[in-house]
N, C-alpha and C positions, 0 to 999 in steps of 0.2 A: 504494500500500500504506500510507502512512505517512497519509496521509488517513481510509484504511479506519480505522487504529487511534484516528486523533483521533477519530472517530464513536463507538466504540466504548461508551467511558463515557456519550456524550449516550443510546444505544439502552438502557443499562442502567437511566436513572436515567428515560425515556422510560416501562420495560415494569413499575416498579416499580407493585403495584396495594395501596394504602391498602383496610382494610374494617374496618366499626365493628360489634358485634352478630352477631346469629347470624339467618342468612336461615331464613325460615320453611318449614317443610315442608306444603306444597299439601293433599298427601291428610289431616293431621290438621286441618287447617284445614275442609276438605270436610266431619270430622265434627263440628264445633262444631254444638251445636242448644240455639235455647233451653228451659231447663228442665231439662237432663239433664244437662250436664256440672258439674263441682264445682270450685270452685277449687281443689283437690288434683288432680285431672284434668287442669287446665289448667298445672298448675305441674309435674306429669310430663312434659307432651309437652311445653310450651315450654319451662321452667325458671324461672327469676328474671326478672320482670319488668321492663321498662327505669323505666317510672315506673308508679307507684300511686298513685292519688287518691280517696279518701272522700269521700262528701257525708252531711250529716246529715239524712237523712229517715228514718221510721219506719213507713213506709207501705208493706202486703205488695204486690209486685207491679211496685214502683219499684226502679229500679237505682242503687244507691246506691255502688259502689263501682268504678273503672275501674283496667284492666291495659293497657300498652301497652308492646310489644315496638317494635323498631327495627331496621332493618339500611338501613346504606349501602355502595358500592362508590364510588372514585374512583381515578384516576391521578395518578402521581407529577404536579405541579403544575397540576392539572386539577378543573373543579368537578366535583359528586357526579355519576355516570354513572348508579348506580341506588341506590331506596330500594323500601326495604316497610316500612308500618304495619300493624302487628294491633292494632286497638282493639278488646279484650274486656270487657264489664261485666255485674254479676252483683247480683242479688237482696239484701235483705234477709236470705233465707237460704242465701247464701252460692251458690247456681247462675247460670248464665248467663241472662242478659237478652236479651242481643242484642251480635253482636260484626260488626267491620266488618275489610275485608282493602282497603288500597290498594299500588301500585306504582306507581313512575314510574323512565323509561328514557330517556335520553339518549343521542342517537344524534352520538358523538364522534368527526371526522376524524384520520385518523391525521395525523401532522404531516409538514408537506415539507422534506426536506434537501435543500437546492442545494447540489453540491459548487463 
């Protein structure tokens, strides 16, 4: 019993789960198309973008501006288990160009107590 209890706090601090950002939701993601959505569009369904970057070109048709969302998951003392990038960019005048959806998942052993 008194072993059960010294485990106890390692299981706590074990099942503690770290998460940075706000994970993306699939089906509005499905509706990104380029041409149609507006960056007021995009800033409803996602919110505030993790980082925004400007390029200077003045050329209709160039995507001159990028939005990039983030989310990670990790465990207490453990590296990242999962991420999602949304790389969204948009026009000249101000609609989507082309946007990109990655994830990555790491598949993490639970860990062994030897009593």
């Amino acid at each position: 019993m008194k072993k059960l209890i010294m485990l106890l706090p390692l299981f706590f601090m074990l099942s503690c789960v770290s998460e940075l950002g706000k994970k993306s939701d699939m089906d509005l993601i499905k509706k990104i198309k380029a041409g149609e959505q507006t960056k007021a569009t995009i800033l409803e369904w996602f919110g505030k973008p993790d980082v925004k970057r400007v390029e200077i070109v003045n050329k209709k048709g160039t995507c001159v501006e990028s939005w990039t969302y983030r989310y990670q998951r990790s465990s207490f003392g453990a590296p990242i288990e999962y991420s999602e990038v949304l790389l969204i960019e948009f026009d000249i005048e101000g609609k989507v160009c082309k946007h990109k959806f990655s994830s990555y998942e790491k598949q993490v052993k639970p860990p062994v107590i030897i009593p």
